[in-house]
N, C-alpha and C positions, 0 to 999 in steps of 0.2 A: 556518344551520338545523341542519346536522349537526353542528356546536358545541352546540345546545341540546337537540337530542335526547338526545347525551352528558352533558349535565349532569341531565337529566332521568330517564335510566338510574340514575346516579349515586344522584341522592336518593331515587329510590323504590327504590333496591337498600337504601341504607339502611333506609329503614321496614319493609320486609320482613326485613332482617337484624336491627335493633332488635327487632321483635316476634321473631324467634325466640330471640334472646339474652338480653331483660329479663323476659318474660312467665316461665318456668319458676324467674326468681330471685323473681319477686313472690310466686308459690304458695311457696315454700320460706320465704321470710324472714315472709312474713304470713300465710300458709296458706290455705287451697283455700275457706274461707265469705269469708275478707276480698277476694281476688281475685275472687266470684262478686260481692259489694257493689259492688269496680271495674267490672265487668261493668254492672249496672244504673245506674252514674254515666255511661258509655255510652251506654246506651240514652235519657238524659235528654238529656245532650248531643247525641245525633241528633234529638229530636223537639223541640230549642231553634233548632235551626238552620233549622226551619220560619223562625224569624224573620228570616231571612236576605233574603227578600221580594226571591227573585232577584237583589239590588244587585250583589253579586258577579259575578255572571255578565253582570250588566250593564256594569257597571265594569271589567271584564276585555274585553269586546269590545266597547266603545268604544275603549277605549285601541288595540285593535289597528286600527281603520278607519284607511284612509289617508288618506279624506275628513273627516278632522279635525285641525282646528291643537292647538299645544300649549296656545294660550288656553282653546282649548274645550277640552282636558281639562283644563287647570284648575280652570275652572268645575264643570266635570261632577264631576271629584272633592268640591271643596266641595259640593256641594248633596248627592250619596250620602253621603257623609262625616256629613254633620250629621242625616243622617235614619238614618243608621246606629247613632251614639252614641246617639241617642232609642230605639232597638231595643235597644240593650243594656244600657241603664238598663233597660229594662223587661222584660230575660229576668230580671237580677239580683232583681230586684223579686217577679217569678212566683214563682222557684223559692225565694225566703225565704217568700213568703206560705202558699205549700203543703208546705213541706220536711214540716211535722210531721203534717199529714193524710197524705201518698204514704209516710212512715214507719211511720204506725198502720194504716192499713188497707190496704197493696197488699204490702209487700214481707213476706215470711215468713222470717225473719232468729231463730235460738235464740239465739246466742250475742252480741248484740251490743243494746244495750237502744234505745230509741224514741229518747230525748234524743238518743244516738249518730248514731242513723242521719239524726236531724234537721239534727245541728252538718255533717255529714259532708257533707249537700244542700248546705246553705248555703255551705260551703266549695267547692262544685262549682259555684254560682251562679259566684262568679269570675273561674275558670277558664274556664267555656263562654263569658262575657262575650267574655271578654278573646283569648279563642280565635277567636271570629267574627272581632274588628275584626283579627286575625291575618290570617286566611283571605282579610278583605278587600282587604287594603292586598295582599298577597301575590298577590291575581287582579289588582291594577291593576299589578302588576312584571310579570310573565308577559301581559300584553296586552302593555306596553311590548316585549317582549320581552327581556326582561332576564335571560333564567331560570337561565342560570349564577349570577350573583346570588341569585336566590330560591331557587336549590336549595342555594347556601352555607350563608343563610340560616337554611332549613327543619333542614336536617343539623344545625350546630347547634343549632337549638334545639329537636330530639330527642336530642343529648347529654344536653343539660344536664338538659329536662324527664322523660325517660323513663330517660336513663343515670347519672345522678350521684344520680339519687333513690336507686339500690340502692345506694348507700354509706348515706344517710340512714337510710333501715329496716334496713341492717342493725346501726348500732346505738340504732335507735329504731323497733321495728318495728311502729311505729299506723300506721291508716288517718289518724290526722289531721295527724300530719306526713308524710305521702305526699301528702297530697291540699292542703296548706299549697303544701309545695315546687311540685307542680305549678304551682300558682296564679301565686305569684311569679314563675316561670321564663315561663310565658306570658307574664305582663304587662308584664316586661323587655323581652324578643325582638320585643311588639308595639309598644312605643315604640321599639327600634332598627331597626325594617321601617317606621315612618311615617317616620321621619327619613330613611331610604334612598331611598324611593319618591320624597319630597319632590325629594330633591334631584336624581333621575334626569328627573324633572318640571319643575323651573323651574330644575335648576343648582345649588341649594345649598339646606342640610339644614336641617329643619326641623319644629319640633315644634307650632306653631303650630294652632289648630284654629277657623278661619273660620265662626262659624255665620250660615248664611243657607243659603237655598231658594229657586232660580231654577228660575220656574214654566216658562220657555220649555225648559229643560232636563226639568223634570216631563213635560212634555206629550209630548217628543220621544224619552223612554225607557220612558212611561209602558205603552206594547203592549208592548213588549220582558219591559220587568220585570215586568210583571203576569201575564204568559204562564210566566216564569219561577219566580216565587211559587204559583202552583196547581202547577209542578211538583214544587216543592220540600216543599209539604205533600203532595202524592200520593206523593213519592217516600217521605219520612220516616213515612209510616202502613206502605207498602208493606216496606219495610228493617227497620222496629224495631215491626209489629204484631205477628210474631214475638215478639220478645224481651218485649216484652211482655205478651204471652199468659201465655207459659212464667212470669213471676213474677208474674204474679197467682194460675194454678190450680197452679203447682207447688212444689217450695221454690228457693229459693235457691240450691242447689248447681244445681241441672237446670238454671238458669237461665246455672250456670259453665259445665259442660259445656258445653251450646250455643256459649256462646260464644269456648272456646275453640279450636271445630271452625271457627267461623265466621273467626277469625282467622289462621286457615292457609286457608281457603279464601278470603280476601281478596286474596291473593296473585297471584290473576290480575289483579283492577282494578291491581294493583302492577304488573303485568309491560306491559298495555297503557296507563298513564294517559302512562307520559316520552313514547309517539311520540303520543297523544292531547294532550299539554300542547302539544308544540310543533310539533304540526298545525296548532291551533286558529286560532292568529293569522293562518297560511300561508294555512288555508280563508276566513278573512273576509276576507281583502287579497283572494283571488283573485276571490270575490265580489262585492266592491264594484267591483273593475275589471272587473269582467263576464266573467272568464276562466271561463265555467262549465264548458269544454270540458277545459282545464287540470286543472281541481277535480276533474271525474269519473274521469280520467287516474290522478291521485294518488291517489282513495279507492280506484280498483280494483286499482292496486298495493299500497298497505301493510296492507288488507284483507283479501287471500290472505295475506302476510307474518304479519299476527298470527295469524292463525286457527291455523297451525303452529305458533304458537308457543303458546297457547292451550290446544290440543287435545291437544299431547308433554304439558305439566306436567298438566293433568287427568288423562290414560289413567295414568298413573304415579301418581296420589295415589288415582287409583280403586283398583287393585290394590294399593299398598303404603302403604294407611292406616295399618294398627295399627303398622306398622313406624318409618314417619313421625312418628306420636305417642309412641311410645316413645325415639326417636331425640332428639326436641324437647325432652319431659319427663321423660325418666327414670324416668319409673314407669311400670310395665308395667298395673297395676290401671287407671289411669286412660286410657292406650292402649285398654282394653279396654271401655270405658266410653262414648267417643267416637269409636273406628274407627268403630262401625254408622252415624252420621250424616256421617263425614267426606264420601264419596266422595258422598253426596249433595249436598250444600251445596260442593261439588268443582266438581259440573256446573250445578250453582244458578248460581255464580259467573261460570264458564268464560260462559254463554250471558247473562250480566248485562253484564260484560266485552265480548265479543262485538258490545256494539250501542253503546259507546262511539265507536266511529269512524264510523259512521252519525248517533249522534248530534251530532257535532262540524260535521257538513256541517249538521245541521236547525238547528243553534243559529249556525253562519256565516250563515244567510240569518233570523235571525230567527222563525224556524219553531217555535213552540212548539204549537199546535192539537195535534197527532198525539200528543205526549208526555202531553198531558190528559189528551186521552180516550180512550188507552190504559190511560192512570194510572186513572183513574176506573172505569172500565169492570172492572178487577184488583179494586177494592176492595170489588165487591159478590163477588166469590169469595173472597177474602182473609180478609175480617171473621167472617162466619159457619165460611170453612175450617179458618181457625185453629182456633178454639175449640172446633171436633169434632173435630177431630186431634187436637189436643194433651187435650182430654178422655180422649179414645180408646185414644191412643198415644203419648203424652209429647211427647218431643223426636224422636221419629222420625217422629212424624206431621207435625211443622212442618218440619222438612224437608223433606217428601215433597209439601206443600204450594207451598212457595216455587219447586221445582223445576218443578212443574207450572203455576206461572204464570208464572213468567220465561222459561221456553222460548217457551210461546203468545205472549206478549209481543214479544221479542227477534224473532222470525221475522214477527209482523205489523209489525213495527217495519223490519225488513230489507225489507220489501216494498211498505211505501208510501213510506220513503224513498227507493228504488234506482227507483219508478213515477215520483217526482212531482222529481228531481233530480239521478240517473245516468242511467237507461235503458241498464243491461245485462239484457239477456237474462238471465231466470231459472234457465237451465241452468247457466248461468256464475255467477249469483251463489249458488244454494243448492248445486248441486252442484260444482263445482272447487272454490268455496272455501270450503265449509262442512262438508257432509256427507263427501265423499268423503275431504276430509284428515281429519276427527275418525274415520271408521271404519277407517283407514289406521294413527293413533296406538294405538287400541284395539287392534287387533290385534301391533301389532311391540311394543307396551308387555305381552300379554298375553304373547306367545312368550318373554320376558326373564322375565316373572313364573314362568310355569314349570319354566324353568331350576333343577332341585333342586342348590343348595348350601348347603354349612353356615355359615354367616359372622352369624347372625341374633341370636346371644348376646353381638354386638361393634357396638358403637355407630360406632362410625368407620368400620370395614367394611362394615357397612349402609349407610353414609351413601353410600360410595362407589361401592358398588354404584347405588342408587339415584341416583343423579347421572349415572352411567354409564348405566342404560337411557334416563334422560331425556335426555341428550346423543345416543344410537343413535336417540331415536325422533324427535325433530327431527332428526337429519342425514338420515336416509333419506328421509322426508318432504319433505322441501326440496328432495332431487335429485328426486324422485319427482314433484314440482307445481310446483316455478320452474324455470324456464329460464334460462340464464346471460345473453340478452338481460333478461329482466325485471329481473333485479339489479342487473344495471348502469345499468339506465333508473331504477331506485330511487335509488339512488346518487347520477344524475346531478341528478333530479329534487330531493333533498333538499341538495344542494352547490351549484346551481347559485345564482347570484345573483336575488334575485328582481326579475322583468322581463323578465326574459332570455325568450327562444324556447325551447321543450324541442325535445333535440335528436332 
């Protein structure tokens, strides 16, 4: 386990280091309207993956149940598998039918003509295609638990897709050979992830695609997935209503901007998804063997663990946004442009993040109800919030929005799953490891903030500095709320064979 949490650090250190290394070459080499276009290919891609109809998540913890042979994932793969391909013929199909209506009438684009922005969909049709049956094949390695593998995998094929393109632009610097390369790069990586999968599956490799639909299989995922599917359209209104707001009533840069406060403030799903990846599988084995005592053990340890970790990197991008933006991109103007929204979409994040690992228990037992109609219940504020916000107040107001329903969210989320599946005491769960460590960060993050030094005209020095408070504001924190008992029972807990007795 502590091999795959490692590998899982690994690849999501990558994608966090990617977006900060490739994103300010795309604005430089294509400029700041072509990287806002990227931005709304984005947002289409989030609300294509509605079509994902849960399989994924299905397919991912099945594989991890120990109450199934390898026959039955077999099967179970074929019959997702072929209902998956019919899903992605049919996003490719969507986004050619509407490319040149969502081109004429949604996106507010000066320099780049209709036909453009039409080829440009269609060439993103692909890409999102081919990106699902990615994601998919990729949740059924990571059930397996294979995830050194799939984080080899993933890493390359953020090289190739997101790192070797900036050779391509720079010396061909269109949107349609950026968004070509893409394409191809997926479609490669997803025919050498089914060959992988294949063979970690039956033994040897295979490109082979079984179509049939075993209904005894339908029937027996059909709660699971279907639970998972309302979450995944609830989730994708809730993530890219936003984004979508801002490019309907705003132009197209506002719609960059946003996005690209959003993309440094993704960074926390980054920093908690590796011990969430390779929880997942630990919580449904312990699950199905009925360890539910085990299960609550584990969540209430590595649940204080992230919230430290969670709470340092927010208080830090709260106070040294603009500095952070200028550090990333270089340009000071545009620092100045997106600090006001960063530090919001900061703590958006932090408390989105946050319910990750609560979620991993509701999805080991199958537990979709609560994630509904939470979800649902968000999107009679969301719908009308947006659009008098962002009326109102641009990109500060959809901010200020998201904030205020991901927190409501995340805390009723923390509290019907710790009622109906931990049962720790409330004092313990909002206070030790919620509140009290995040008022703890703010403060020893704000005491470094006011420390007047001169170093702010030096991009490396800043960098260092800021690294520096964030490394004081997690160490202090950590002495301050773990005990050298808990860490070692961490430790023991994530190393130990599973089966074993916790010691």
């Amino acid at each position: 386990m502590l091999k795959n949490i490692i590998a899982n650090i690994i690849g999501k250190f990558w994608s966090l280091f990617s977006v900060f290394i490739f994103v300010p070459l795309y604005i430089v080499f294509l400029g700041f309207e072509s990287y806002s276009v990227i931005s709304f290919t984005l947002v289409i891609a989030g609300l294509m993956a509605i079509l994902d109809a849960g399989l994924t998540a299905t397919l991912s913890r099945e594989f991890a149940r120990k109450d199934k042979t390898n026959s039955d994932k077999r099967n179970i793969l074929g019959t997702l598998e072929t209902i998956y391909i019919v899903l992605v013929a049919f996003v490719i199909a969507l986004v050619f039918l509407f490319s040149n209506t969502i081109a004429t009438n949604w996106l507010k684009v000066s320099g780049i003509s209709i036909s453009e922005l039409s080829l440009f969909l269609k060439l993103v049709s692909f890409e999102v295609g081919f990106q699902m049956l990615f994601r998919f094949y990729l949740g059924g390695l990571l059930g397996l638990e294979y995830q050194v593998a799939a984080n080899v995998i993933q890493i390359s094929w953020g090289v190739v897709r997101n790192g070797l393109v900036v050779l391509l632009i720079y010396f061909f610097p269109t949107l349609e050979a950026y968004f070509i390369w893409q394409a191809i790069s997926t479609a490669l990586f997803t025919i050498i992830l089914k060959y992988i999968l294949q063979k970690k599956l039956i033994g040897y490799g295979s490109l082979k695609f079984y179509f049939y639909v075993n209904k005894s299989i339908l029937n027996d995922v059909s709660g699971f997935a279907g639970g998972m599917l309302l979450i995944s359209i609830v989730a994708a209104i809730n993530t890219q209503l936003d984004k979508l707001t801002i490019s309907k009533l705003l132009s197209i840069e506002s719609l960059g901007y946003y996005t690209l406060g959003v993309s440094l403030a993704t960074s926390f799903i980054v920093l908690v998804n590796p011990i969430s990846v390779a929880l997942l599988p630990r919580f449904t084995a312990l699950y199905s063997e009925r360890k539910n005592a085990e299960a609550s053990r584990l969540f209430l340890l590595v649940n204080l663990i992230t919230s430290i970790i969670i709470f340092s990197f927010m208080a830090n991008m709260t106070f040294f946004s603009k500095e952070i933006l200028w550090i990333w991109t270089g340009k000071k103007e545009l620092a100045e442009k997106v600090s006001s929204i960063l530090p919001i979409l900061g703590m958006s994040y932090a408390m989105l993040s946050l319910a990750i690992i609560p979620y991993n228990i509701a999805i080991a037992n199958g537990y979709t109800k609560l994630n509904n109609i939470l979800g649902i219940l968000s999107i009679f504020i969301t719908i009308p919030g947006y659009y008098m916000a962002i009326r109102d107040y641009g990109i500060l107001g959809a901010a200020l929005v998201f904030l205020i329903v991901q927190s409501i969210i995340t805390l009723l989320y923390y509290y019907f799953i710790n009622k109906k599946f931990i049962a720790s005491d409330l004092f313990t769960l909002f206070g030790r490891k919620l509140f009290f460590p995040m008022i703890v960060t703010l403060v020893i993050a704000f005491c470094i903030y006011s420390i007047p030094i001169n170093i702010w005209d030096n991009r490396f020095f800043s960098l260092a500095w800021i690294g520096l408070s964030t490394l004081v504001t997690f160490s202090f924190t950590s002495i301050l709320f773990l005990k050298k008992e808990t860490i070692n029972q961490v430790l023991r807990i994530v190393t130990i064979r599973f089966g074993n007795k916790l010691k």
